[in-house]
C-alpha positions in Angstrom: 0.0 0.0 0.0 1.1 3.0 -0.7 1.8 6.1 2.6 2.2 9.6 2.7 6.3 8.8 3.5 8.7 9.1 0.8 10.2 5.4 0.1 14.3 5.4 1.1 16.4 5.7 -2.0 19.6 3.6 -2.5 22.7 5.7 -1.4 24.8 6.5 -4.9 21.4 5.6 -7.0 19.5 7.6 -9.1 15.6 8.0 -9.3 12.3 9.8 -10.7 10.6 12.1 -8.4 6.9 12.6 -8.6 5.8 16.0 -9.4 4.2 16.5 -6.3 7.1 15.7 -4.0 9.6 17.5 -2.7 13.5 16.4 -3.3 15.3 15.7 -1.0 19.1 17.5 -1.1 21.5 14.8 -0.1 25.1 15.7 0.6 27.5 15.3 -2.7 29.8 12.8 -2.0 33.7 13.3 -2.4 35.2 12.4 -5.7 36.8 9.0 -5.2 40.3 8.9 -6.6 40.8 5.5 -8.6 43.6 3.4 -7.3 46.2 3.8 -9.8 47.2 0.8 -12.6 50.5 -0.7 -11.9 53.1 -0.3 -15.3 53.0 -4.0 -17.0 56.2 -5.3 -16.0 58.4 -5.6 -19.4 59.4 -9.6 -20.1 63.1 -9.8 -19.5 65.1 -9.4 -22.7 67.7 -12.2 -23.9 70.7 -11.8 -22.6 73.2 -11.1 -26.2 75.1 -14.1 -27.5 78.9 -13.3 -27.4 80.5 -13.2 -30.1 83.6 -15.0 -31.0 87.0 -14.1 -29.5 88.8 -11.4 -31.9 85.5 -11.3 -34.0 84.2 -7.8 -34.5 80.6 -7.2 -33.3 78.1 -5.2 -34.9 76.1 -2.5 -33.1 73.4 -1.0 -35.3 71.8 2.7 -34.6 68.0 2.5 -35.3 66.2 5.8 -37.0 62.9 6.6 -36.2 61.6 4.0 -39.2 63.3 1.4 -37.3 66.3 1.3 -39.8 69.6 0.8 -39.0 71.9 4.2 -40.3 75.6 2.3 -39.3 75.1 -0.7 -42.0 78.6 -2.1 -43.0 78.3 -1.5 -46.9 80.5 -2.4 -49.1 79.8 0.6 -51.2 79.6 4.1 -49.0 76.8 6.2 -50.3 76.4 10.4 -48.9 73.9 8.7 -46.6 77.1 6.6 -44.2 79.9 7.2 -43.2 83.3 5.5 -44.9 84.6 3.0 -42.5 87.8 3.0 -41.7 90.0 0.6 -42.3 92.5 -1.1 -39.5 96.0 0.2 -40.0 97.8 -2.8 -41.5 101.8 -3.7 -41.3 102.7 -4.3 -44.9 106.4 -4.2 -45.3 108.6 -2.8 -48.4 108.8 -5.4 -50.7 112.6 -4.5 -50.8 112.8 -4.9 -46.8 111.3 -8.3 -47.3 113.2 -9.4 -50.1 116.0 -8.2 -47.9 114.9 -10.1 -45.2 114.6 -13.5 -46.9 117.4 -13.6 -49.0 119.4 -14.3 -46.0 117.4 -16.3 -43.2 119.6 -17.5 -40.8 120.9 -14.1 -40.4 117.0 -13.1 -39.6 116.8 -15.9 -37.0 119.9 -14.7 -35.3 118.7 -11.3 -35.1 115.4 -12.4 -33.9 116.7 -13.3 -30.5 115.6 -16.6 -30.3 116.5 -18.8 -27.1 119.5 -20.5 -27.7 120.7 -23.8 -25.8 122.3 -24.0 -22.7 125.7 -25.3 -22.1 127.2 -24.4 -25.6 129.6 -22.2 -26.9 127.0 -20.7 -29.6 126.2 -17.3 -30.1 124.4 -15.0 -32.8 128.1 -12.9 -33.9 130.1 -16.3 -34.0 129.6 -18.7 -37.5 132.6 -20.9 -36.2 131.3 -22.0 -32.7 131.4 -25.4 -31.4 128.4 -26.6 -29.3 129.2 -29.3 -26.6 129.4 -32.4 -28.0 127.1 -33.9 -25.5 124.6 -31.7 -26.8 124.5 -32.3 -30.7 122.6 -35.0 -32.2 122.3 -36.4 -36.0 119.1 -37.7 -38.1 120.7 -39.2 -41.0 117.6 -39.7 -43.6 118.1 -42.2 -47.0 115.5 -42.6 -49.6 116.2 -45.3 -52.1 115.2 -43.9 -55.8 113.9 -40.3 -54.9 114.2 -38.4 -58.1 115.6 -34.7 -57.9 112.4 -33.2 -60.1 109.7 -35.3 -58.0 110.9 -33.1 -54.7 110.8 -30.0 -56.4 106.8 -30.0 -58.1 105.2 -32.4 -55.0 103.9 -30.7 -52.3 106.2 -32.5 -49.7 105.6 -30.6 -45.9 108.2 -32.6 -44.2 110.9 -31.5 -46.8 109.8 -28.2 -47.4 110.0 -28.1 -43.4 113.7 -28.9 -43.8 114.5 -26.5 -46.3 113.6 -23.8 -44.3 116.1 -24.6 -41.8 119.0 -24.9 -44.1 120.3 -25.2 -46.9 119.3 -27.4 -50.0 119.9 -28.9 -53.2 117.3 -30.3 -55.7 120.5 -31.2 -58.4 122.9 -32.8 -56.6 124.7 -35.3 -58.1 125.5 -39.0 -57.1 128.7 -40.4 -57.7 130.3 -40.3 -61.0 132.8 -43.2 -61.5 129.7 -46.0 -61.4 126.0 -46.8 -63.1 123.6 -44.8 -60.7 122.8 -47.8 -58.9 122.2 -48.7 -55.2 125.2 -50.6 -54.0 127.8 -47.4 -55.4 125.2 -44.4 -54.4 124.9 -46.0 -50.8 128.0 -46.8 -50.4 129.9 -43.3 -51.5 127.3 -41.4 -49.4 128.8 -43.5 -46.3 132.2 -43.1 -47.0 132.4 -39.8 -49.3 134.6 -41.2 -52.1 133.9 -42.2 -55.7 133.2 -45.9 -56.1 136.8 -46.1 -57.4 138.3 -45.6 -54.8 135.7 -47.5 -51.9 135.2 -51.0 -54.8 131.6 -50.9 -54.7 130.7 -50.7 -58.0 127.4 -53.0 -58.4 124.9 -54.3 -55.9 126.6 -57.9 -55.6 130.1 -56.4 -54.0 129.2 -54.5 -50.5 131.5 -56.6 -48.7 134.1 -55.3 -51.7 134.0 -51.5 -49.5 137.1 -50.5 -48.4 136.9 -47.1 -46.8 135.5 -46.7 -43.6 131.5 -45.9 -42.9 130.7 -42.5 -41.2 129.2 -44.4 -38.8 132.5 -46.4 -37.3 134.4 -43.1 -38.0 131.6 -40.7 -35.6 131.8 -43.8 -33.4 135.9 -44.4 -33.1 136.6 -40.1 -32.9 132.8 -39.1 -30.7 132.0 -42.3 -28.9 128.5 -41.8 -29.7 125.9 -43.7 -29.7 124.2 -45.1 -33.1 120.9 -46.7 -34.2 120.2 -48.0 -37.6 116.8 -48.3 -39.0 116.6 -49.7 -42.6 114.2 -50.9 -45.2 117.1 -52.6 -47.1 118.5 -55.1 -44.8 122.2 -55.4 -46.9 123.0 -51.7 -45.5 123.2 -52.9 -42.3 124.2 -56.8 -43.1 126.8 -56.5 -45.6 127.9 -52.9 -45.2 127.7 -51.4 -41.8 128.0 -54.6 -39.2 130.5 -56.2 -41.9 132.7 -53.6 -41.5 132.1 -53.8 -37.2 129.5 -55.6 -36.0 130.0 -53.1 -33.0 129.5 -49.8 -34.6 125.5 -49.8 -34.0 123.6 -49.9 -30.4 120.7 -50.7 -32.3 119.5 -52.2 -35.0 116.2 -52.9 -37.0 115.4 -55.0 -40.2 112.0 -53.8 -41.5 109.8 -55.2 -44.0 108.1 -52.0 -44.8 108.9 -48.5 -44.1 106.0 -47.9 -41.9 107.2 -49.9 -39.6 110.7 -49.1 -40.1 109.6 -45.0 -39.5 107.8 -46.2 -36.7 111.1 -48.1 -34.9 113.2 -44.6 -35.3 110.5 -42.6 -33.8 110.7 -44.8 -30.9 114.4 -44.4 -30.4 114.5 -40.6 -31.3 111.6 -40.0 -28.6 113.6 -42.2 -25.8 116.8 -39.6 -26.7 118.9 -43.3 -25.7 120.7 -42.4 -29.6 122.7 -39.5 -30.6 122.6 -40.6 -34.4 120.2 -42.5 -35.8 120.0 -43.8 -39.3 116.9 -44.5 -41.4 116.7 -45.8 -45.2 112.8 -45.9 -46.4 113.0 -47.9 -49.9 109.4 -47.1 -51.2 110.3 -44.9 -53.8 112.5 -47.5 -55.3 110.0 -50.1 -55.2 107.4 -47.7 -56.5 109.9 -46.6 -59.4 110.8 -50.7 -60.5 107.1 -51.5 -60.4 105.7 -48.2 -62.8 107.9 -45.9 -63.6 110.1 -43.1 -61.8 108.4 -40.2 -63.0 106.8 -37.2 -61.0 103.8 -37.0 -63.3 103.3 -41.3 -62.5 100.8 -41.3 -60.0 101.6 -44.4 -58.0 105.5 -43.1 -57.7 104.6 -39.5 -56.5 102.1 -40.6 -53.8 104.6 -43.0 -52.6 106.7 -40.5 -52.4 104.5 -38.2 -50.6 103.6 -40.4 -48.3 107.8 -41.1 -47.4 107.2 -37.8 -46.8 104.4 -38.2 -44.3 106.5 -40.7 -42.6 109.8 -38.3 -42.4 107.5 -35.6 -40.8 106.6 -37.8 -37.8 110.4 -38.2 -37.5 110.7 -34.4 -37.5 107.7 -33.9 -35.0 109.9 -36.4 -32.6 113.1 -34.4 -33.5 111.1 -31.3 -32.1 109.4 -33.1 -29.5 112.9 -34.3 -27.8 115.4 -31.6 -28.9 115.4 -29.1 -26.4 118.7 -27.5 -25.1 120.2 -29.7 -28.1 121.9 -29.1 -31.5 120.2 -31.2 -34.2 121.6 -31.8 -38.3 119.3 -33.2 -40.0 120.5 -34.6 -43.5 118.0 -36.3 -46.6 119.6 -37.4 -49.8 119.4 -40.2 -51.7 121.6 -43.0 -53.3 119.8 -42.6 -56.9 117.4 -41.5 -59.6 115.8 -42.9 -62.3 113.9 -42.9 -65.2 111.5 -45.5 -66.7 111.0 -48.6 -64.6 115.1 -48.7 -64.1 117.6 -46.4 -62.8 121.0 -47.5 -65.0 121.1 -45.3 -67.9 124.0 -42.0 -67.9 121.8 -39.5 -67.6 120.5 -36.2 -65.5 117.1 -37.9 -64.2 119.2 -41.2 -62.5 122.1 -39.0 -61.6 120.2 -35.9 -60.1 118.6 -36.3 -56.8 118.2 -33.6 -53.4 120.0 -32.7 -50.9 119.0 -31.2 -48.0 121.0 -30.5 -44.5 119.3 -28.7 -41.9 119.9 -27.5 -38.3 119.6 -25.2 -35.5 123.6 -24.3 -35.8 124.8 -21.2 -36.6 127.6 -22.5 -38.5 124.7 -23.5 -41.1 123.1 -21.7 -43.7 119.9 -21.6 -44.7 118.7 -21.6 -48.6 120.0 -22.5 -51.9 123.3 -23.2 -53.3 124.9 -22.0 -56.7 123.9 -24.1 -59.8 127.3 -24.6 -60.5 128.3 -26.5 -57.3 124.9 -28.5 -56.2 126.9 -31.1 -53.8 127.0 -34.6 -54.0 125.9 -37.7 -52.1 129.5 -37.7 -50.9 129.3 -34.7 -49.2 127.0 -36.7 -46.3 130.3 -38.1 -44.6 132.1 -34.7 -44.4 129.6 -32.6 -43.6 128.8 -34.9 -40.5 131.8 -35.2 -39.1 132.7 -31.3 -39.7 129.3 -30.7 -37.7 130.1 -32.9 -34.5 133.9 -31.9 -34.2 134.6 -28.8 -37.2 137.4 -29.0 -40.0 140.4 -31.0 -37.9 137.3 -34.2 -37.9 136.8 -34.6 -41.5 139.3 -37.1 -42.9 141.7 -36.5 -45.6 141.5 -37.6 -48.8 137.7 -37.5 -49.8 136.1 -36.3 -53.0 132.8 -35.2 -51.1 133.2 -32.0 -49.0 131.1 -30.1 -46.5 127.7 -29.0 -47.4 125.6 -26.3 -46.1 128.5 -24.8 -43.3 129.1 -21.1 -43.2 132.9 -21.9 -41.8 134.3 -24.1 -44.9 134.9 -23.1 -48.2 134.3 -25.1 -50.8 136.4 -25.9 -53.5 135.6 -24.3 -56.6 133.8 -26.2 -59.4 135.9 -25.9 -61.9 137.6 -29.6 -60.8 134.1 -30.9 -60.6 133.2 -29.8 -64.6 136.3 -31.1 -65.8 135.2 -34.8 -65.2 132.1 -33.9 -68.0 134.8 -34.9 -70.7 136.7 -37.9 -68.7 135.7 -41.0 -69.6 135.9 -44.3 -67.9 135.6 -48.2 -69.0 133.5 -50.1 -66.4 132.0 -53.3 -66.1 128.1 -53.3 -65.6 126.6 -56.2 -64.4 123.0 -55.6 -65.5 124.5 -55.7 -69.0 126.3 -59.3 -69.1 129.5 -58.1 -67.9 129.7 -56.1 -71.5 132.3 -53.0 -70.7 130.2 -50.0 -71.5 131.6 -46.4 -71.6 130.4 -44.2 -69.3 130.6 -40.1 -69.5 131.0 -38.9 -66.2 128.6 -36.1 -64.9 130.0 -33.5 -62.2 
């Protein structure tokens, strides 16, 4: 039912009022202030990935479209700046000519650490390091054609020849067919095959000069291992002449495992020279062709290679506060599937001697004096005790030292017009005649 009393309105509500009564004024209420909205909290960027150690980073610089302004271009427009380039250290190409043409002078300018206990300095060529301290890798490789070294990428030798001095047109001996027997034999004695007997494969036992390894072993007293891949070098030549001369010995069947046997000794440091005669060229060269372009020949060489830079690493590995001559060579050439014929490509082959002496140079040597496979013997013996140790009387001489002087050539090209009769035995015991290369 309806009364005379106005019905309560809802506080904060709005209503009609009948025309006939009165409003009521209520009270305005105070403006409520709204709680304020708290910020979003931003999700937490990813941290940058680092880039590379010594790789530049890139930082860009946004414009207001979002664009970066410090793009590395390659062609600088008005728009970005020209970057600048790093200040490079690009020397004279006379300085560096300069600077190559005469290496070991470079190293001894460069301060390197030298050895302890020696008499060796930068100024002094003729020094003598204690004997105690030097050491000899003596490296043979039956068959290894002069021009093969010198168009095969070959690390281990090109590792050499940076450390001393080399020759890729020696000469073998010149009074005997390039064969194994003379070659071998006048790079341990170095004399001409007249003069040692050895003058075919068949007469070893015929040598009568002394090896370089009974002569470093009767003057030093040091201590020698022989590794070989041709077991007469060691049977009929080197224990014939004194089955005492060698600590060690080992017969391989294959130069991987001969390699491996010198390794071992040069990494127990028990040998001051050790010997090592890898004969897979050779077999390579008999079976089709010696030949750099013949594929089976050059990878057998490269990997004789291979095999002589694990003997290098162990050199390296073992040589601290020691004087090292390393010496490669080899006792023939050859062309075809033989190596017998009078010519450059069987009586050409490298030479290489290289070491952390003083006394020894590093690079080439003059086209008209190569050296010789008889120059293995002198040049030993002069680096283990200097000119008084190398015996009289040789026709090799001294490779590769800064303190001897080499004969001149001249006596060496005379021999191109002497002539000699000798007996060959792969031709029937027929005398042939023989022109005699320098």
């Amino acid at each position: 039912e309806p009364t005379d009393q106005p019905t309560p309105l809802p506080t904060n509500e709005s209503t009609t009022l009948s025309p006939t009564t009165q409003p009521t004024t209520a009270p305005t209420p105070a403006p409520t202030t709204p709680a304020p909205t708290p910020a979003p909290t931003p999700a937490p960027s990813p941290a940058p990935t680092p880039a590379p150690t010594g790789v530049p980073t890139y930082q860009p610089t946004k414009t207001p479209t979002g664009q970066p302004t410090n793009a590395p271009t390659l062609f600088p427009t008005t728009d970005q700046p020209t970057a600048v380039l790093p200040v490079c250290s690009t020397p004279e190409l006379t300085s560096l000519e300069s600077l190559t043409s005469d290496r070991r002078t470079t190293y001894q300018n460069a301060s390197l650490p030298t050895i302890t206990g020696g008499t060796s300095t930068a100024s002094q060529t003729s020094c003598q390091t204690t004997l105690s301290k030097q050491k000899v890798l003596m490296i043979g490789v039956d068959g290894l054609r002069a021009d093969v070294v010198g168009m095969t990428p070959l690390p281990a030798i090109y590792r050499l020849q940076a450390m001393g001095t080399y020759s890729f047109w020696a000469n073998v001996q010149s009074t005997a067919t390039a064969m194994s027997g003379p070659g071998w034999s006048s790079m341990f004695t170095g004399v001409e095959p007249s003069q040692h007997l050895v003058d075919n494969n068949g007469d070893l036992r015929d040598l009568a000069y002394p090896t370089v390894f009974k002569l470093v072993k009767d003057t030093f007293g040091l201590k020698i291992a022989a590794s070989v891949s041709w077991s007469p070098l060691v049977n009929d030549i080197i224990n014939y002449e004194d089955g005492s001369t060698l600590e060690a010995s080992f017969l391989a069947s294959n130069d991987d495992d001969m390699a491996a046997k010198a390794e071992e000794w040069i990494r127990s440091e028990q040998y001051d020279f050790v010997f090592v005669d890898f004969d897979g060229p050779d077999a390579a060269g008999h079976s089709t062709g010696f030949d750099g372009y013949a594929e089976i020949y050059q990878n057998r060489v490269r990997e004789t290679d291979a095999l002589v830079g694990k003997l290098l690493d162990a050199v390296l590995a073992t040589s601290s506060g020691e004087e090292w001559l390393i010496v490669l060579t080899s006792d023939h050439g050859g062309k075809g599937t033989s190596h017998g014929a009078e010519d450059a490509y069987n009586r050409k082959i490298p030479f290489l001697v290289a070491s952390n002496s003083p006394r020894v140079n590093v690079g080439t040597v003059p086209f008209d004096d190569p050296g010789s496979q008889m120059d293995v013997l002198p040049t030993i013996m002069h680096f283990l005790g200097g000119p008084s140790a190398v015996p009289p009387g040789l026709d090799g001489q001294v490779f590769g030292f800064s303190d001897y002087t080499r004969a001149h050539p001249h006596r060496l090209r005379q021999l191109v017009f002497r002539t000699q009769a000798i007996v060959d035995v792969n031709h029937r015991n027929k005398p042939i005649i023989v022109v005699l290369y320098p």
